[in-house]
KEROTOR-925408 format. One record per residue (C-alpha): residue number from 1; residue in one letter; x, y, z. Coordinates in Angstrom, 3 decimals. Layout:
N
(NUM, 'A', (X, Y, Z))
...
This chain:
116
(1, 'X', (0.000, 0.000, 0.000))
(2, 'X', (1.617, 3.603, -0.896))
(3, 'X', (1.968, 5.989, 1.714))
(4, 'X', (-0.893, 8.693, 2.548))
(5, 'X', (0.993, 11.433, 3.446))
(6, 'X', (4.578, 12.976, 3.048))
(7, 'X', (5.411, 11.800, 6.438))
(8, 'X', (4.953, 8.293, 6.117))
(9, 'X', (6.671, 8.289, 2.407))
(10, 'X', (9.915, 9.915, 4.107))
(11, 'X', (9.281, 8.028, 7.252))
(12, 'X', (8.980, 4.735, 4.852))
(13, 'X', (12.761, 5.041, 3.075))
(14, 'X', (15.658, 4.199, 4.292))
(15, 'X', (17.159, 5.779, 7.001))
(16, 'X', (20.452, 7.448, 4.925))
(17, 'X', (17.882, 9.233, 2.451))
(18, 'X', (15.539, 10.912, 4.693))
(19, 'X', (17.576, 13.893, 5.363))
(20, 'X', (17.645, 14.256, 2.062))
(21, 'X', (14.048, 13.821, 1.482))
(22, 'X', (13.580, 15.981, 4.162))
(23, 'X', (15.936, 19.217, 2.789))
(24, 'X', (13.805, 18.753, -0.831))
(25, 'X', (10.321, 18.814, 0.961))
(26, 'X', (11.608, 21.883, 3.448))
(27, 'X', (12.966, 23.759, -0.156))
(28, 'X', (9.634, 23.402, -1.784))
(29, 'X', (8.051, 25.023, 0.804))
(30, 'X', (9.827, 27.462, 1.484))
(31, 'X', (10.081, 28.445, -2.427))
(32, 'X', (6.179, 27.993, -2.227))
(33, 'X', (4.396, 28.981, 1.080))
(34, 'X', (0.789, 27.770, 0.852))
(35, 'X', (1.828, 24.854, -1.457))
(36, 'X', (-0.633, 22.130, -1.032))
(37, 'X', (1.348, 18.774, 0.022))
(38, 'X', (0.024, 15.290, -1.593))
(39, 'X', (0.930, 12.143, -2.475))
(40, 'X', (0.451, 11.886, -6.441))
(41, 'X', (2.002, 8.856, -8.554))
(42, 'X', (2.884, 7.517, -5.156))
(43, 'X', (5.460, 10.253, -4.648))
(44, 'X', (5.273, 14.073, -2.620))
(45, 'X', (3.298, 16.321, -4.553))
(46, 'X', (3.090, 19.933, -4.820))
(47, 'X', (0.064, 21.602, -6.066))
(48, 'X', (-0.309, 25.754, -6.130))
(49, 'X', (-2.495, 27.106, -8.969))
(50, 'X', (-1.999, 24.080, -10.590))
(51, 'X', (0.747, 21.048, -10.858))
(52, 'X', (4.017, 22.660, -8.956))
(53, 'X', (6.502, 19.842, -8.152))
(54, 'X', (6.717, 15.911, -6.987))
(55, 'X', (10.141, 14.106, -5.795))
(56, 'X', (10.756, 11.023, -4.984))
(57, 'X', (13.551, 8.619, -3.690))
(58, 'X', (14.858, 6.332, -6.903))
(59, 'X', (17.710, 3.884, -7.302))
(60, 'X', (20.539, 6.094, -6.954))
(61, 'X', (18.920, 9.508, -6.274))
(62, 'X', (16.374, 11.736, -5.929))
(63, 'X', (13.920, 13.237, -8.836))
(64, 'X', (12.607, 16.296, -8.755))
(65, 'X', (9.500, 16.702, -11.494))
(66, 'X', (8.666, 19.652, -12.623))
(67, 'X', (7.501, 20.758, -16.212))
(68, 'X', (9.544, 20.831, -18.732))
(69, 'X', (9.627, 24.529, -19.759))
(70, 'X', (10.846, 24.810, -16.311))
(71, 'X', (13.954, 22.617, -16.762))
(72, 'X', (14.617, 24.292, -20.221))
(73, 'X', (14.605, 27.961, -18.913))
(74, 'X', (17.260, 26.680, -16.237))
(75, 'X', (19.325, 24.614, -18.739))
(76, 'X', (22.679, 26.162, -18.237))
(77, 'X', (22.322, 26.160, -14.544))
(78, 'X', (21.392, 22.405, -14.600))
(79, 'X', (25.061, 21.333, -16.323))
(80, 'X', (26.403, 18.654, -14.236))
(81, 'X', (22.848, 17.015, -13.275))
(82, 'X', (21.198, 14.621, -14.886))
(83, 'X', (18.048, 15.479, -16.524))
(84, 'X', (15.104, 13.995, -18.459))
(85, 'X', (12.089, 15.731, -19.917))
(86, 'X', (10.408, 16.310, -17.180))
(87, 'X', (13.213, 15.728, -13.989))
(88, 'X', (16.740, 16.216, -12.714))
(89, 'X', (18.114, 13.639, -10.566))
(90, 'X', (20.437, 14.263, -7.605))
(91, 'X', (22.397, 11.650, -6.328))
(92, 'X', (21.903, 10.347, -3.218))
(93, 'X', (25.517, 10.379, -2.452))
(94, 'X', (25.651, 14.542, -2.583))
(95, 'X', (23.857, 17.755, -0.751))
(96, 'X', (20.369, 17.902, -2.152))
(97, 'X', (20.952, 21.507, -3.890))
(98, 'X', (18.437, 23.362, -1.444))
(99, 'X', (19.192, 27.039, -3.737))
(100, 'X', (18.436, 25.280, -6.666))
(101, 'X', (15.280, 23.521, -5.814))
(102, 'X', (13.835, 26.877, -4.460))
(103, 'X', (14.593, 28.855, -7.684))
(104, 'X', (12.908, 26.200, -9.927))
(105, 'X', (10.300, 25.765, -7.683))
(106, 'X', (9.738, 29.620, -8.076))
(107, 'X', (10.059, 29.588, -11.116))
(108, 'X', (7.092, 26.653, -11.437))
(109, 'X', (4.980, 28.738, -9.379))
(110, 'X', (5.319, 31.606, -11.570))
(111, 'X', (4.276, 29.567, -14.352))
(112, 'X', (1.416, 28.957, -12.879))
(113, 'X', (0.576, 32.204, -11.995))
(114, 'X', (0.469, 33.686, -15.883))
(115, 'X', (-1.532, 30.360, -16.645))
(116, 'X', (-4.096, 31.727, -13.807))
């Protein structure tokens, strides 16, 4: 059965990767006060004025989803990560990039905001 809530997904994963978890949850809301928290695809899930942001713990890191023109915008900052579509992974063996995650979070929620 997937987790209900944020707490029991981080409280579910291993014991080395919830600090981690819990620096990527703490950026997101800090980058997006009011953010409604959710589990969605059985992952966290960020929802303010529409889809914000989900991560999740995966075989050798953690994803952060956002959309892609997101990612694209923030290309050149990204170097060094890898990225998909729709996600940049950071290993599990770094700092989860707390700056970073706030600035594309921001820059989701502003998204969001012309789309309103």
């Amino acid at each position: 059965m997937p987790p209900g809530t944020v707490d029991a997904y981080i409280a579910a994963a291993p014991s080395s990767a919830r600090p981690k978890l819990r620096a990527m949850r703490k950026a997101i809301l800090e980058a997006a006060p009011g953010a409604r928290e959710s589990i969605s695809y059985r992952i966290p899930f960020y929802d303010l004025g529409g889809r914000l942001a989900w991560f999740g713990l995966l075989k050798g890191h953690i994803g952060l989803f956002v959309r892609p023109p997101v990612l694209e915008e923030h290309k050149a900052e990204l170097r060094g990560y890898v990225m998909t579509k729709s996600s940049l992974h950071f290993p599990l063996d770094g700092e989860v990039p707390e700056a970073l995650v706030k600035k594309l979070v921001r820059a989701a929620a502003r998204k969001n905001a012309e789309r309103a």
